[in-house]
Every structure is written in C-alpha cells, then in structure tokens.
N, C-alpha and C positions, 0 to 999 in steps of 0.2 A: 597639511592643515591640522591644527589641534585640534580634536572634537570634544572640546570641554564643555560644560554650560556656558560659559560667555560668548564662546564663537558660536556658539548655537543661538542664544540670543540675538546677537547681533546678525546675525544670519535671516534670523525670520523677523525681527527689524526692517530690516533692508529691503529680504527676498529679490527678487532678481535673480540674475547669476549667481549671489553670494547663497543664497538658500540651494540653490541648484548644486555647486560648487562642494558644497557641505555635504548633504546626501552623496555626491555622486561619489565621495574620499568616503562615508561612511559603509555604502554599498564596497565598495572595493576593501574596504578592511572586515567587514564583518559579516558583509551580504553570504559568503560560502556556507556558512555556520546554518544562517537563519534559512534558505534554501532548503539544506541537507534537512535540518528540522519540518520544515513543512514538505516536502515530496515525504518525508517518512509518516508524518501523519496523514497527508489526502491519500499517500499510493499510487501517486502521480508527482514525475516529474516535473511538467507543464505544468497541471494544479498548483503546484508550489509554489512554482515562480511566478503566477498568476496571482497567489495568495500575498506574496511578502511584495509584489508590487503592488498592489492595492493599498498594503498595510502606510506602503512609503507614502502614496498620494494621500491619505488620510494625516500622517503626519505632517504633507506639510501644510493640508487645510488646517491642520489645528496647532498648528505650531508655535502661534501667539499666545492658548494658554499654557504655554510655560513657561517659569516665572523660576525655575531655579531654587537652592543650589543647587538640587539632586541632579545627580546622573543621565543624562540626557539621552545616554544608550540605555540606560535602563527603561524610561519614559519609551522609549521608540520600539524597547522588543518586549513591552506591554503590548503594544499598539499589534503589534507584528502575532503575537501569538494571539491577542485576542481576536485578530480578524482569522486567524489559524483556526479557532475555537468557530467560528461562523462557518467558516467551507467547510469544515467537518458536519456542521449540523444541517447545512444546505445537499449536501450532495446527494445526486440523485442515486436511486435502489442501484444495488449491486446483483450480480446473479448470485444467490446463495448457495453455500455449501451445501446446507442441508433443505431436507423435506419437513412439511410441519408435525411428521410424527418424530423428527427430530435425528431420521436416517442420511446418511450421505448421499446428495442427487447422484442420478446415471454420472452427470459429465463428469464431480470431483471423484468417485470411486473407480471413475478409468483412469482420471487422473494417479491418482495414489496408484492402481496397479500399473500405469506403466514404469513411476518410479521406484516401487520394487523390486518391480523385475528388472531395471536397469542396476540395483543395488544387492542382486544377488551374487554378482563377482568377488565383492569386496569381502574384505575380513569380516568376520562376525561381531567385531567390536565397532568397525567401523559405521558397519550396518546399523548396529543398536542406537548409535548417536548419530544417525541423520533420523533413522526413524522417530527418535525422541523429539528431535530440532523438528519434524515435519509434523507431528504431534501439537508441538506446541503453538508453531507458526498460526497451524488449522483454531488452535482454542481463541490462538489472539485475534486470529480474524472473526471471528462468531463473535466474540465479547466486543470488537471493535464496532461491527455490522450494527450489534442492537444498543450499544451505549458509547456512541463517538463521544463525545465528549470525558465521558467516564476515563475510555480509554484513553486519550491522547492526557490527560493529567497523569492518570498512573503510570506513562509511558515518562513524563518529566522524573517522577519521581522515580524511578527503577532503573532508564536507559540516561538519564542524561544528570541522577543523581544531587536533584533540586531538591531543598528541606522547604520545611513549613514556609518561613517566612519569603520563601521565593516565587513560590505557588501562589499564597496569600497575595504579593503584589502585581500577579501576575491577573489574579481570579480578581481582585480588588474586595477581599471579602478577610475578618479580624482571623488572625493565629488560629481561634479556637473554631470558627466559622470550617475556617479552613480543615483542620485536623478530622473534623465529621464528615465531611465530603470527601477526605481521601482515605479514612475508613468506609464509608461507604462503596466507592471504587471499588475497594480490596474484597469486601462483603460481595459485591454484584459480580468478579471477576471470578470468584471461585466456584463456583457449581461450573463455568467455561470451559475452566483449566483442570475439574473430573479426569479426564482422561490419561495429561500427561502427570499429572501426581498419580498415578495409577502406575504407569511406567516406569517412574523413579522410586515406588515402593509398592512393588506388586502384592507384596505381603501384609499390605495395609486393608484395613477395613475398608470397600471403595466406596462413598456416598452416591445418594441417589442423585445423576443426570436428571439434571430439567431445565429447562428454560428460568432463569432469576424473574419475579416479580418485578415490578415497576414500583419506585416507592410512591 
C-alpha cells in the first residue's frame, strides 16, 4: 500500500479495515525506527512500545483532522513523539544516582567500583574511553532524571541529528520559539555534563557542580 496523503485520507474516510490496513503497512515500514526512539527516551523497552502504541490509537481517533497535502508520516511521528514527550514527563521517580548533597548513592558507587575493577585488565586507553563513556552515560542520566523533557529534545538534536525546523514541528512552537528552548536545553545540560568535560580537558578551568536552577 502507498502511504501518501490520499490513501491516508481515504483510509480515515472509510476506516474499517481500510484505516486498520494503513497503520498496520505503516507500523511495518517505520514502526522499528519510532520504537528504537522511544525505548531510548523512556529506558524501557516495553515503555516504548507502550508509548508509540498509544501514539498510533490517538492517530487514528484523530485522523479526520487531516486534511492534507502534507506528509501524513510526518503528522503521525508528531503524534508519536509528542505522546513520547508525555511518558517522559509522567514517569514515575527513578532510584537516583546521587544524594542531595550531590554525592554518588551507596548502590551507584558499588556500581562504578565493580566496573572498574572489571576494567582494570584492559589497556589503558581502553580503560580511559569506557571510563569517559561511563562518565557521560551517569551526566545524561542526572540531566535526564531532573529535565526529561529538556533531555529527550537535545537527544533529537545531537543523537538523531534533527535542525530547527524539525523540533519546531515536532514541539509545534515558531523557528525562533524553538531555537530558545534548545539553547535553553544546552544552558541546563551543562553544569550535568561538569564532569565528563573535566575528563576531556583536565587542564581546563573546571566550573562549579551544582544542581541547574529551574527557569
């Protein structure tokens, strides 16, 4: 089946089978994609598929306002990310990395020494670049914990390589709306990611760790 704007039309026209029919060809061509993208945002597998199934039944309650010509996959992984953007912001507390003086809990810093000590065999360059990647992992998860949303945009824009005007249709909000929001991101991200910029230039001035303000 073609998934252009007509058959999609004509699809939620009809509905019945024909609407059924339509997703169930669009799940199979592009479902893998938008999956892989929400397990990477909730951190759950299940999560995900929970998320972009939701997204799907939402499209097809509202599938009669669309009116065309645009892009009807684009319309749908609006839908898809925006309900991405709600399980992010619904989900329940996580166990935290750290303590509120801002130390790593008992359980992550057994964590961290066990996988040192399993990384003391390796080469010494080897070492430095998992410690960096485990470094960084730990900032994303903290900047994630306390600004999901924050994070899952800067995540489009850095891992999945999306400009303005993609975010922008995505957040439903003008070019310039947008570009202040994902400076914002970048501004809240960085006092997170202290650490591994520490790493990557030890000889740097290091700024003062703290928790970002709320704006």
């Amino acid at each position: 089946m073609d998934l252009s704007a007509e058959t999609f039309i004509r699809a939620c026209r009809e509905g019945g089978a024909l609407i059924d029919r339509w997703l169930r060809v669009f799940d199979r061509q592009h479902g893998a994609a938008l999956y892989r993208e929400a397990a990477y945002a909730l951190r759950s597998w299940s999560a995900g598929q929970d998320a972009v199934q939701e997204a799907l039944v939402k499209v097809w309650l509202r599938c009669a306002t669309f009116h065309g010509p645009a892009d009807p996959l684009g319309w749908i992984r609006t839908i898809v990310r925006n309900t991405i953007i709600d399980a992010a912001r619904n989900r329940p507390a996580e166990q935290p990395l750290h303590d509120e003086q801002g130390d790593l809990t008992l359980a992550a810093q057994e964590a961290i020494n066990r996988l040192s000590l399993d990384a003391t065999a390796r080469p010494e360059r080897e070492l430095q670049e998992r410690q960096v990647e485990q470094v960084f992992r730990a900032c994303f998860e903290r900047f994630r914990l306390a600004h999901p949303e924050h994070a899952l945009v800067l995540g489009w824009v850095v891992e999945d390589g999306l400009d303005t005007a993609a975010v922008a249709a995505i957040l439903d909000r003008t070019p310039g709306a947008t570009r202040e929001f994902i400076s914002q991101c970048r501004k809240k991200a960085r006092p997170f990611f202290a650490p591994w910029y520490a790493l990557l230039q030890p000889d740097a001035v290091q700024p003062n760790i703290r928790e970002p303000e709320d704006a």
